[in-house]
N, C-alpha and C positions, 0 to 999 in steps of 0.2 A: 167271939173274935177268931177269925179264920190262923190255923197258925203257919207260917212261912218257913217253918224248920225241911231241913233237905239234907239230904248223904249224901255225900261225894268223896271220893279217894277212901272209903270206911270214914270218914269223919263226921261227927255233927255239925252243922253249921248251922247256927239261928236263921239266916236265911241264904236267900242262892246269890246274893251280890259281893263278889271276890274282885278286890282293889287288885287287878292286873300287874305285873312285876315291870317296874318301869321308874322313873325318879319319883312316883307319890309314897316308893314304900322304901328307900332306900338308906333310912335311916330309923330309930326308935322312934324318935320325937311324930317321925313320919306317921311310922305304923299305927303307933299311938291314938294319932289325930283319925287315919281311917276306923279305929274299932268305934271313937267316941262319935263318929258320924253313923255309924250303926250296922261299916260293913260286916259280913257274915265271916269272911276270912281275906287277906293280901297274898300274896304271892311277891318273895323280896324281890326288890331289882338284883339282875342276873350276876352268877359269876362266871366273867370267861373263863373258858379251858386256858387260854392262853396263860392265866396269873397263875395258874396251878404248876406250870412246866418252871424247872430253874436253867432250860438250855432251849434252843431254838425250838423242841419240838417238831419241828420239820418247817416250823415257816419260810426258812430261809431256802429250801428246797421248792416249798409250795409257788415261792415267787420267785423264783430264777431268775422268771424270763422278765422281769423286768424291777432291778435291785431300789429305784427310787420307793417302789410300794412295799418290801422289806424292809425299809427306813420307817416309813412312814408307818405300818403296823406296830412297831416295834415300840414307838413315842406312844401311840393311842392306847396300848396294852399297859404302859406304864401309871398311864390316869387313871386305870383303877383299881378298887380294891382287892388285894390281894387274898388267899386263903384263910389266912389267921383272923386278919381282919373280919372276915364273914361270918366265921365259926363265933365269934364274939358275938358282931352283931346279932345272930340268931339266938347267942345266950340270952342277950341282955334283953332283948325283945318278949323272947319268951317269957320272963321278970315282971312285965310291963303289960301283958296286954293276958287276956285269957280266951283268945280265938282263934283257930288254926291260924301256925303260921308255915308256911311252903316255901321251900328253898328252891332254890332255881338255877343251872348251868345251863349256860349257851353254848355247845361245844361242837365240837368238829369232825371227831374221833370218839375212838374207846379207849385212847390209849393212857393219858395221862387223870383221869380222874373217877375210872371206880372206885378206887379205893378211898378215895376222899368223900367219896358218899357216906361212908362211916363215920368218918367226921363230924359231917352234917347231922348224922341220926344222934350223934354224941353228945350234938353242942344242943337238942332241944328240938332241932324243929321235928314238925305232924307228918311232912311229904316232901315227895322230889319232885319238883319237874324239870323236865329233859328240853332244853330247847336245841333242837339238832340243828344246825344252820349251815351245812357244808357248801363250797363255792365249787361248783363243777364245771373248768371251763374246757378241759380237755375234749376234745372229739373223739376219743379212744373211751372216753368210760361210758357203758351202757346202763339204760335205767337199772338194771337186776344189780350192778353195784352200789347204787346209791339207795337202792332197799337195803340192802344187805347189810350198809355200814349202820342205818337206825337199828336194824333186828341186834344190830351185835353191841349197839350201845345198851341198847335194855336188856341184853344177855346179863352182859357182862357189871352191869349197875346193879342188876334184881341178884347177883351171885354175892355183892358185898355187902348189903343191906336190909333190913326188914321194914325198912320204910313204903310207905303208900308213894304208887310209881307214878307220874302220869308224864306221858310225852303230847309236846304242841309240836303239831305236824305242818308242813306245808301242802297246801292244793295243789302241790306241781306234782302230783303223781295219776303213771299211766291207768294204775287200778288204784284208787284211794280205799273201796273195800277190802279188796287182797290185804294192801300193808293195814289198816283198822286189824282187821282180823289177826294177821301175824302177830302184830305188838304187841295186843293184848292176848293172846296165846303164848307171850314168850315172858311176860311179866310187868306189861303196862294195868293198871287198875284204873287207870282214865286215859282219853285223849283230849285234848285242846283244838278247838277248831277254828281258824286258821290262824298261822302265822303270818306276819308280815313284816316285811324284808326292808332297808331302805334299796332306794331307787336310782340310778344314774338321771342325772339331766346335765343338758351341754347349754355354756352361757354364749349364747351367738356374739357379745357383742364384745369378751374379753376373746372368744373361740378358745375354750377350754372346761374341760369339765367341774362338775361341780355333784353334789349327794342331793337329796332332798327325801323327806321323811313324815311327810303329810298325818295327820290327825286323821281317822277315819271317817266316814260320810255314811249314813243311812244305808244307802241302796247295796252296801259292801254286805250287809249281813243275810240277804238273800242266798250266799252263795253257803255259809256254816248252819244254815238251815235247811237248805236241802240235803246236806249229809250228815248231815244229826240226825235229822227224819228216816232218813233211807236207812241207816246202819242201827239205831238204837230198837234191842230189843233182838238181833240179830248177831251182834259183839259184844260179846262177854267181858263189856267194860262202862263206865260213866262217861257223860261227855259233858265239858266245856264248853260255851262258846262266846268268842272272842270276833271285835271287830265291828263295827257300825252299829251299837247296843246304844241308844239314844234316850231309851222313855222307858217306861214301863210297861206300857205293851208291846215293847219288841220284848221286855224279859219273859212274858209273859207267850209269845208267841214259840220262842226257844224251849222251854217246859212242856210246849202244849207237842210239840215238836220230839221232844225225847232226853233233852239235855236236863242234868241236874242239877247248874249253876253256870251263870254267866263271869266273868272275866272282861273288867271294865276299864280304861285307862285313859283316851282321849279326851271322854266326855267330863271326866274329873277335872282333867288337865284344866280345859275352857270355862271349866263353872264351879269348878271346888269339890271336894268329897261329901258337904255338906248335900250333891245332889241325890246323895241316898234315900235321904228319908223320903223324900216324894216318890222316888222310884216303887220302896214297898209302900207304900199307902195307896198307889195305884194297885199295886198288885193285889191288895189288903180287900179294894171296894169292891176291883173283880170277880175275886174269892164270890165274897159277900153278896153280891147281882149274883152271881152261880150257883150260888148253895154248893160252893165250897171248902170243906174244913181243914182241910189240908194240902199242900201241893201234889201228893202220893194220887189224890183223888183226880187226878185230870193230868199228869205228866203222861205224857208218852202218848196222850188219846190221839193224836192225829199224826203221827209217824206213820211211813210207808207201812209197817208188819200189820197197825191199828186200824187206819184208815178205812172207808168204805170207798175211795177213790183214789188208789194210787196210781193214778196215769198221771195225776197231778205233779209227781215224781218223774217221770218219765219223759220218752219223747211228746209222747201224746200232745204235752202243755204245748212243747214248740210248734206243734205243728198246729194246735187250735189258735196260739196268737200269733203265727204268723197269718194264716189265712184272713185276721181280720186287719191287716195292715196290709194298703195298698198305696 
């Protein structure tokens, strides 16, 4: 029997299926239920940098220019759990289950929670991850600041802690390699591929706006697969990837790709965490059709550095399926 064990952030994990940090993991009872479905590791639901600050932090600055969305931050920061709170839950968690468990900040800055990374490493949990989410709406700031702010969060997180680092990145960047490369030169041990954001939509028929936060779709995961591919084996870090992970041959395509675990949330949502077990048994049979023993034995084979065709990567692909569209 083929075995499914994979490293990622230095950790073992029995296999590469990581219950995504989102409401499936954001309690023990939670966590629990995904180890006993067979995931490999969760990643908690996040804590905002916001619950960490005891004074505005600068929101009240951030939103000047318009004081109703400073109200309204203010009430949504208060629903959820605070510091202490976290540091518990990761105790207790850890009590409860015996599979990496991953802390998680959503943050903005650097300024109010390196130090509470210590915390985290205190209360138990195996790794960090960094979910950077900054709102840039100014016309004045250029992209090299909004690199600059992630480089200084992992500065400054990797100076308080010895825990396993990994930041989930967004695709909104001019060089997604450059910053790859940075982070994990400055003390990321993995990356996440991709984040996602909620969304504006306007209700025509009240005329006013409104959020919307869609469940992923298949065709989304084309995009953290071509930059797995391109960058692994090239960045001197793991990768994750996250976002339209449906079956077990997309996990299986993301491995073959260069990632050493997937990061799964939607698809639980719509069908239970119970959808693990068929996920590896596919993976299991394809091992097995391969004459594969291990995952070590086929990760990475078909990444840009591996490949015998990397134009497939490139423009080349566009320009071959455009020509056959008419």
């Amino acid at each position: 029997m083929p075995s499914l064990e994979t490293r990622y952030l230095n950790l073992e994990l029995k296999n590469p299926i990581i219950v995504a940090s989102s409401g499936l993991t954001k309690s023990v009872d939670k966590i629990k239920a995904c180890q006993d479905a067979g995931a490999g590791a969760v990643v908690v639901k996040s804590l905002f940098e916001e619950a960490l600050a005891n004074e505005d932090w600068g929101l009240e600055e951030a939103t000047s220019f318009h004081t109703e969305a400073y109200d309204y931050l203010r009430a949504e920061i208060e629903k959820q759990y605070g510091p202490r709170d976290y540091c518990d839950l990761l105790e207790r968690a850890k009590k409860k289950v015996n599979i990496p468990v991953i802390a998680s900040i959503n943050c903005v800055s650097s300024k109010w929670w390196p130090s509470f990374a210590a915390e985290i490493e205190a209360a138990g949990a195996d790794a960090l991850e960094l979910n950077v989410y900054p709102s840039v709406f100014d016309t004045g700031i250029k992209s090299q600041q909004v690199d600059a702010l992630y480089f200084d969060v992992i500065e400054q997180v990797r100076a308080k802690t010895k825990l396993p680092l990994a930041v989930k990145v967004s695709s909104y960047f001019s060089s997604i390699p450059n910053v790859a490369d940075e982070l994990c030169r400055r003390g990321a041990g993995a990356l996440v591929f991709f984040n996602r954001f909620t969304q504006p939509d306007i209700d025509i028929k009240n005329i006013a706006l409104t959020t919307t936060f869609n469940y992923s779709v298949g065709s989304e995961m084309h995009t953290p697969l071509r930059w797995i591919a391109m960058l692994a084996g090239r960045v001197t870090g793991d990768f994750a990837a996250t976002t339209g992970i449906k079956t077990g041959e997309d996990i299986i395509k993301f491995l073959l790709a260069g990632a050493s675990a997937v990061q799964i949330a939607s698809l639980f949502y719509r069908q239970g965490v119970e959808q693990i077990s068929p996920l590896l048994d596919t993976i299991e049979s394809w091992m097995e059709e391969k004459g594969f023993d291990r995952i070590e034995d086929f990760k990475a084979r078909l990444s840009f550095k591996n490949t015998q065709t990397p134009e497939h990567y490139l423009r080349a692909q566009f320009i071959h399926k455009i020509r056959g569209v008419e």
